[in-house]
C-alpha positions in Angstrom: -30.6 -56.7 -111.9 -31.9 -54.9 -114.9 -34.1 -56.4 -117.1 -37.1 -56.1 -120.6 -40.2 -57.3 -119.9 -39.6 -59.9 -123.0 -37.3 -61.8 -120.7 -40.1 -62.6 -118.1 -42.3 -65.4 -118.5 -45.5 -65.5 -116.2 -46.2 -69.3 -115.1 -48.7 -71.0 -112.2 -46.9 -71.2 -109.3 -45.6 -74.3 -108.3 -44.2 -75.7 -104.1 -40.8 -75.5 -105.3 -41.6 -71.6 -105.8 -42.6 -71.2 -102.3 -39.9 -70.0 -100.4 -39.0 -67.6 -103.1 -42.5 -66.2 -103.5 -42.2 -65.8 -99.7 -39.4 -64.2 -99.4 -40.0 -61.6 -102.0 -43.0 -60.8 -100.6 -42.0 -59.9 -97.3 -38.7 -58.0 -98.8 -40.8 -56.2 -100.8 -43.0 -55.2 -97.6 -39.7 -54.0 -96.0 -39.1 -52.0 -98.8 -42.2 -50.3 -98.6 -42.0 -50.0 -94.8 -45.1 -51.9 -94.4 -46.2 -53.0 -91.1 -45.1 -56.9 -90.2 -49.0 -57.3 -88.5 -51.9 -57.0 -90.2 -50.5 -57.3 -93.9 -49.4 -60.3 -95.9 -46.3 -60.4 -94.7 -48.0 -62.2 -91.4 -50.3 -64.7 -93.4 -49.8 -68.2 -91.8 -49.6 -69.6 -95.4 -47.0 -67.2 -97.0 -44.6 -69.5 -97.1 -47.0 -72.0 -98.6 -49.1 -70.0 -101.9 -48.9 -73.1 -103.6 -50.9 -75.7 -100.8 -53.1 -72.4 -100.6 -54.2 -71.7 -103.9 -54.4 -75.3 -105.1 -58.1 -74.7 -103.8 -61.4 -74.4 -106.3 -61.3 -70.6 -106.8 -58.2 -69.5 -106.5 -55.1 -69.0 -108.3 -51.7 -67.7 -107.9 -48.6 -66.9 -110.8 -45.2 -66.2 -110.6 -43.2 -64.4 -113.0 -39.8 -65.5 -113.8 -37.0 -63.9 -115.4 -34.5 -67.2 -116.3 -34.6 -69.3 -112.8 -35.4 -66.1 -111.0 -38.7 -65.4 -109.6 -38.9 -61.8 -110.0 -43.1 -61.1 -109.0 -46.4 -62.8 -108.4 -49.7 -62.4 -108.2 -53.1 -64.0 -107.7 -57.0 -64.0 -107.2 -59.0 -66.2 -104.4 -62.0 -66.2 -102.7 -62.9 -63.8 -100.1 -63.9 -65.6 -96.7 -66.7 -63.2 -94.9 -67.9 -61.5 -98.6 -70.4 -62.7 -101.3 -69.3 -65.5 -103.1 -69.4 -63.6 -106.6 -66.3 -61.4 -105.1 -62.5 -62.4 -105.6 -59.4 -60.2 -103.7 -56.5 -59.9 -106.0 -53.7 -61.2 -103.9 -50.3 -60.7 -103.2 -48.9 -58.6 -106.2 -46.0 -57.8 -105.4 -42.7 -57.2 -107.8 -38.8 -57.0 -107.6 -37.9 -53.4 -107.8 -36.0 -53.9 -111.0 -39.3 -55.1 -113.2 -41.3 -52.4 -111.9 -42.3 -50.1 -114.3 -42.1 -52.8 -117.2 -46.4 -52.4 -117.3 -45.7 -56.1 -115.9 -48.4 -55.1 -112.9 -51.1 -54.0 -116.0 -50.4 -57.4 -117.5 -50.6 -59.4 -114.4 -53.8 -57.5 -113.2 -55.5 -57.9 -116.2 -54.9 -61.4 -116.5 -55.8 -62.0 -113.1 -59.2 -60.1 -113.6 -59.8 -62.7 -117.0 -59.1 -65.8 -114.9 -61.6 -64.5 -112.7 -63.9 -63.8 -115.0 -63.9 -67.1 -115.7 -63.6 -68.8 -112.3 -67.2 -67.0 -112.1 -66.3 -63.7 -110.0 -68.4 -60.6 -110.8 -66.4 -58.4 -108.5 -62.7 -57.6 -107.5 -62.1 -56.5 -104.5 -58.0 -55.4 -103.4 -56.6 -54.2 -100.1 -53.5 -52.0 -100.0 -51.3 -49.3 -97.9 -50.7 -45.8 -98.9 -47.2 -46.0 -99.3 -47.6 -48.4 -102.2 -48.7 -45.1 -104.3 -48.2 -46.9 -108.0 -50.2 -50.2 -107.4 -53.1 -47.5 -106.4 -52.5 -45.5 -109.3 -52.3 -48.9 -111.7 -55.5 -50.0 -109.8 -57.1 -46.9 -110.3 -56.3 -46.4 -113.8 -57.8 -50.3 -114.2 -61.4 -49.1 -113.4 -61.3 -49.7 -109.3 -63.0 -47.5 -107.0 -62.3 -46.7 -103.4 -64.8 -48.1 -101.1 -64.6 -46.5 -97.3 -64.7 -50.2 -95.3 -63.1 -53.2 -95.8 -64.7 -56.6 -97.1 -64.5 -59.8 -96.1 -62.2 -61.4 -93.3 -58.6 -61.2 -94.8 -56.9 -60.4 -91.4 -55.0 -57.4 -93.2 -55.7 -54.8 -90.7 -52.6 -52.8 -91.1 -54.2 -52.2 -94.7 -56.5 -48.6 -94.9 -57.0 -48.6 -98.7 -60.0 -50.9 -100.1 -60.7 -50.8 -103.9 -63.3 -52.6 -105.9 -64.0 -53.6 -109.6 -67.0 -54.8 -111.2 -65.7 -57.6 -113.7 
């Protein structure tokens, strides 16, 4: 599937997404040889981002290329760490928009709507292996930070970064 980053519209999520979403996620996670335990691709609601981030706080986008969902992304609160800190959630992205600087639009979008959802502070979790999202982060303003926050039950996950916003 190759693509422009014109064709791709970015969108809220909606249920009918879900299984989509879902299934991107965890191929993408395959791809990267990610561990099945302790990453996203075990979260009880994967296969339900719409339910989950219909919550005060949160918020989850898909972007589409025609009737395609091709990536996703979103920001929630982070259960265990101050309330003023968001995570940046499942961003993950079909191998054939990478590169686009779709993940520097998302992110940065993202980081406005959580601006304005109140967040001071954005907090992401990610593996080694995923060496361009960690360059993209970096490049963004995170900084490593040598524990994890919060309770996100992503164990499998070594890398924490964080953002003042």
């Amino acid at each position: 599937m190759s693509t422009d980053k014109s064709s791709i519209v970015i969108r809220s999520i909606s249920k009918a997404d879900d299984p989509e979403m879902g299934l991107l996620i965890r191929e993408v996670l395959e791809e990267m040889q990610a561990p099945k335990v302790g990453t996203a691709y075990a979260d009880p609601y994967l296969l339900d981002l719409h339910s989950y981030y219909q919550k005060p706080g949160r918020a989850y986008y898909v972007l589409t290329k025609g009737d395609k969902i091709v990536g996703g992304g979103g920001y929630g609160d982070l259960p265990g760490a101050p309330e003023t800190v968001c995570e940046i959630q499942k961003m993950y992205f079909h191998k054939s928009i990478r590169g686009l600087g779709l993940g520097r639009e998302l992110l940065e979008f993202l980081i406005r709507a959580a601006v304005e959802a109140g967040y001071t502070k954005a907090y992401i979790e990610t593996l080694p292996q995923m060496q361009s999202a960690i360059t993209l982060y970096e490049k963004i303003g995170f900084q490593p930070l040598d524990y994890p926050l919060g309770g996100t039950g992503h164990t499998s996950c070594p890398i924490h970064l964080i953002l003042e916003i």
